[in-house]
SEDRENGU-694443 format. One record per residue: y, x, z negated of N, C-alpha, C in turn; residue in one letter. Coordinates in steps of 0.1 Angstrom, whole numbers. Layout:
<<Y X Z> <Y X Z> <Y X Z> a>
...
//
This chain:
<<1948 532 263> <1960 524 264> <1961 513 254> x>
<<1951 512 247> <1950 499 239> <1949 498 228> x>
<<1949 515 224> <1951 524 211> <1966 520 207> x>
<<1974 529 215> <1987 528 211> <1993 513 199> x>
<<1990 500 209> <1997 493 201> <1991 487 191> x>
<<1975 491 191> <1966 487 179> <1973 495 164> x>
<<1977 511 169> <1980 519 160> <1995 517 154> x>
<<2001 514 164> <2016 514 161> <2012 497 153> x>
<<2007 485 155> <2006 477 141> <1999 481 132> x>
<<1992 489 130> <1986 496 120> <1997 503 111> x>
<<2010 512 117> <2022 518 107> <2029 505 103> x>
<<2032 496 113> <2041 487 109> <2037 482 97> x>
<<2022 475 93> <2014 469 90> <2019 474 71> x>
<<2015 488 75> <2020 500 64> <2027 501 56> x>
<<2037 497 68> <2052 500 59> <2056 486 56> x>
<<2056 475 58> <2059 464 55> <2050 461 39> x>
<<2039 466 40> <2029 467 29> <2039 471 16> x>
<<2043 484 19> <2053 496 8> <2066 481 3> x>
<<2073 482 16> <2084 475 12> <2084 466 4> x>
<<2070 454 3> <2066 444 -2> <2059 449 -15> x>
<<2057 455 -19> <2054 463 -34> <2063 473 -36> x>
<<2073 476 -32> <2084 480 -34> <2097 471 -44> x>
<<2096 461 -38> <2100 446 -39> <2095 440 -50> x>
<<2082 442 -52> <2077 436 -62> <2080 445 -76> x>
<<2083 458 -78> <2086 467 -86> <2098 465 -92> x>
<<2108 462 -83> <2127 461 -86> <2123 446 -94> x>
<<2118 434 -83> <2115 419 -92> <2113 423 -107> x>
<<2102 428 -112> <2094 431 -122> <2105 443 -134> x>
<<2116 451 -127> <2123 455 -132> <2135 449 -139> x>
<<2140 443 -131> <2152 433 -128> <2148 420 -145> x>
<<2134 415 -142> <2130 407 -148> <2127 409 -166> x>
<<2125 425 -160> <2123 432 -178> <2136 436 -186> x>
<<2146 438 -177> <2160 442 -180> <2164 428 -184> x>
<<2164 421 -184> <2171 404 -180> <2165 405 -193> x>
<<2155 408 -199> <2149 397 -212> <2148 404 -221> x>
<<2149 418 -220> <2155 431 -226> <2172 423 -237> x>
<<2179 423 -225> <2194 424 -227> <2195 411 -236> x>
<<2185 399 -235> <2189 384 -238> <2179 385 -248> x>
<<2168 393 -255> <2162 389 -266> <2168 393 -277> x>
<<2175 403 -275> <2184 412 -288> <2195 399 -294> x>
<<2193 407 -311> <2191 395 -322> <2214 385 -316> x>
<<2222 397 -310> <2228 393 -308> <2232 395 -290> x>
<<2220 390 -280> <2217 387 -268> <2220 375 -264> x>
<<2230 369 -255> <2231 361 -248> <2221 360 -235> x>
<<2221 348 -229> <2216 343 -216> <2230 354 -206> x>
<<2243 355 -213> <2250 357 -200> <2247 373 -197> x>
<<2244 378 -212> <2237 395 -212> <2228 394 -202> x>
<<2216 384 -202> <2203 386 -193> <2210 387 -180> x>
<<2220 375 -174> <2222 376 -162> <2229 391 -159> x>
<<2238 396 -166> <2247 410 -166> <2239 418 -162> x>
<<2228 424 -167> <2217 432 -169> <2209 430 -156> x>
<<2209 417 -152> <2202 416 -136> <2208 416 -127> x>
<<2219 413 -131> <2229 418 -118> <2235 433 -113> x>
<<2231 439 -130> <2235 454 -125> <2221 457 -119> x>
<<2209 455 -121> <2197 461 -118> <2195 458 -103> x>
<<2202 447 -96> <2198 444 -87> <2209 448 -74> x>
<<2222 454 -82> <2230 460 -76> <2225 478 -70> x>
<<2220 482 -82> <2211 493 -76> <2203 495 -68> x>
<<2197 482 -63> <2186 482 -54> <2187 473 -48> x>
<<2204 469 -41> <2208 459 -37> <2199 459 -22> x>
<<2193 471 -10> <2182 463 0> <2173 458 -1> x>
<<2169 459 -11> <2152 458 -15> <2151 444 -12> x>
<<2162 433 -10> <2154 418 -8> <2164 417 0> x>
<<2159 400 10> <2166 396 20> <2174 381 15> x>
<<2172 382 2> <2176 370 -5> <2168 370 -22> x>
<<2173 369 -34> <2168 369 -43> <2174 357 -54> x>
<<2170 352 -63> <2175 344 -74> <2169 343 -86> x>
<<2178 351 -98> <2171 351 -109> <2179 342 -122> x>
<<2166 337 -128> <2169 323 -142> <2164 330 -152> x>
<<2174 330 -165> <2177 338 -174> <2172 326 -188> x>
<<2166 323 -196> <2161 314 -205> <2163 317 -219> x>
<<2168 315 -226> <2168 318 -243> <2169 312 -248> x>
<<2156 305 -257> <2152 299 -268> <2156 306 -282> x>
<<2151 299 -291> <2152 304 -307> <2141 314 -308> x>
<<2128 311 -302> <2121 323 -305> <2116 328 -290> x>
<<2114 330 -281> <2115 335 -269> <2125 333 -258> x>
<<2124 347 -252> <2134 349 -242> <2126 351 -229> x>
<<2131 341 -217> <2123 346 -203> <2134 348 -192> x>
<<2126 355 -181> <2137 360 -172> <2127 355 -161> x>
<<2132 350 -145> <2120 348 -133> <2132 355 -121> x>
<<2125 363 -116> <2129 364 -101> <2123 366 -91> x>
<<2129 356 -81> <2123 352 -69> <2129 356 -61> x>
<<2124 364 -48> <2131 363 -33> <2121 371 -25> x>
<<2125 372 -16> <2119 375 -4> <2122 388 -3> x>
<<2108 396 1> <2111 408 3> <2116 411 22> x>
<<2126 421 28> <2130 424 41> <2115 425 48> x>
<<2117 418 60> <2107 418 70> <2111 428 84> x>
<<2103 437 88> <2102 446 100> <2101 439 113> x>
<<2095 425 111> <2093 420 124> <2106 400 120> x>
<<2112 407 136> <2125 399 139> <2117 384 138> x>
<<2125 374 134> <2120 364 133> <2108 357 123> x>
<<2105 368 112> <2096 372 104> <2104 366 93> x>
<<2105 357 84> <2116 356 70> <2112 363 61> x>
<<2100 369 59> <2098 382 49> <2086 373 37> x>
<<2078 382 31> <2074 380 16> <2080 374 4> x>
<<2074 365 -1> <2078 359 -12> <2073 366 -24> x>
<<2085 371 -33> <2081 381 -45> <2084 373 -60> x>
<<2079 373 -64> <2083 364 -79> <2077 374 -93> x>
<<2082 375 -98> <2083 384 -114> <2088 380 -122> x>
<<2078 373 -137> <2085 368 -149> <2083 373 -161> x>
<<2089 377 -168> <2087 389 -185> <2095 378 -194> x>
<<2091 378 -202> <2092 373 -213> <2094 384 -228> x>
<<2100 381 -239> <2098 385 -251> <2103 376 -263> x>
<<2100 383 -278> <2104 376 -286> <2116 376 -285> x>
<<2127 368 -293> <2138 370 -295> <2140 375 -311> x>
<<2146 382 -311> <2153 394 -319> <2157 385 -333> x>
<<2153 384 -342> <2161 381 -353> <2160 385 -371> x>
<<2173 383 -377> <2167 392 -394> <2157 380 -399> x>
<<2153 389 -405> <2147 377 -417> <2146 388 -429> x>
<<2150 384 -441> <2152 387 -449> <2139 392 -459> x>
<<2141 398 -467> <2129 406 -472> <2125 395 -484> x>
<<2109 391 -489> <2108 388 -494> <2102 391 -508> x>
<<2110 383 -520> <2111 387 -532> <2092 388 -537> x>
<<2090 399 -543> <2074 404 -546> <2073 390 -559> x>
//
């Protein structure tokens, strides 16, 4: 008798596991697309946000709330997103997921005379 609900938190346990590294995979995608779109030599900040909004539209269950900050300097570009992964148990507000990628920013430089 004492199996049962030991086991049945043991699946839950499981799958809340998945969903929360599930979560953390779209963050970490979301975050590479964002700094992707905004390091290119003619990349805006509003590209990065575009680029995370479509990525996050694809995988619009995967969080119970999310917010991503899109950064572009002269020579680096960063992306951060944060939110909470969905929780199984009512009353539960979920995992906190955070993922930040960075890259150079894209630009010419001209060739130098030998």
């Amino acid at each position: 008798m004492i199996t049962y609900p030991v086991v049945l938190l043991l699946v839950f346990g499981m799958v809340q596991g998945v969903i929360y590294f599930h979560a953390q995979n779209v963050a970490r995608s979301v975050a590479n697309g964002a700094v992707q779109a905004a390091r290119l030599e003619t990349g805006t900040v509003a590209d990065g946000y575009a680029e995370a909004a479509a990525r996050l539209d694809r995988g619009r269950d995967v969080f119970a709330s999310v917010d991503v900050v899109v950064e572009r300097g002269e020579e680096v570009a960063t992306a951060t997103v944060v939110g909470l992964a969905p929780s199984l148990v009512p009353g539960f507000r979920g995992l906190r997921v955070e993922q930040t990628a960075t890259g150079p920013v894209e630009r010419f430089t001209p060739a130098v005379n030998p």
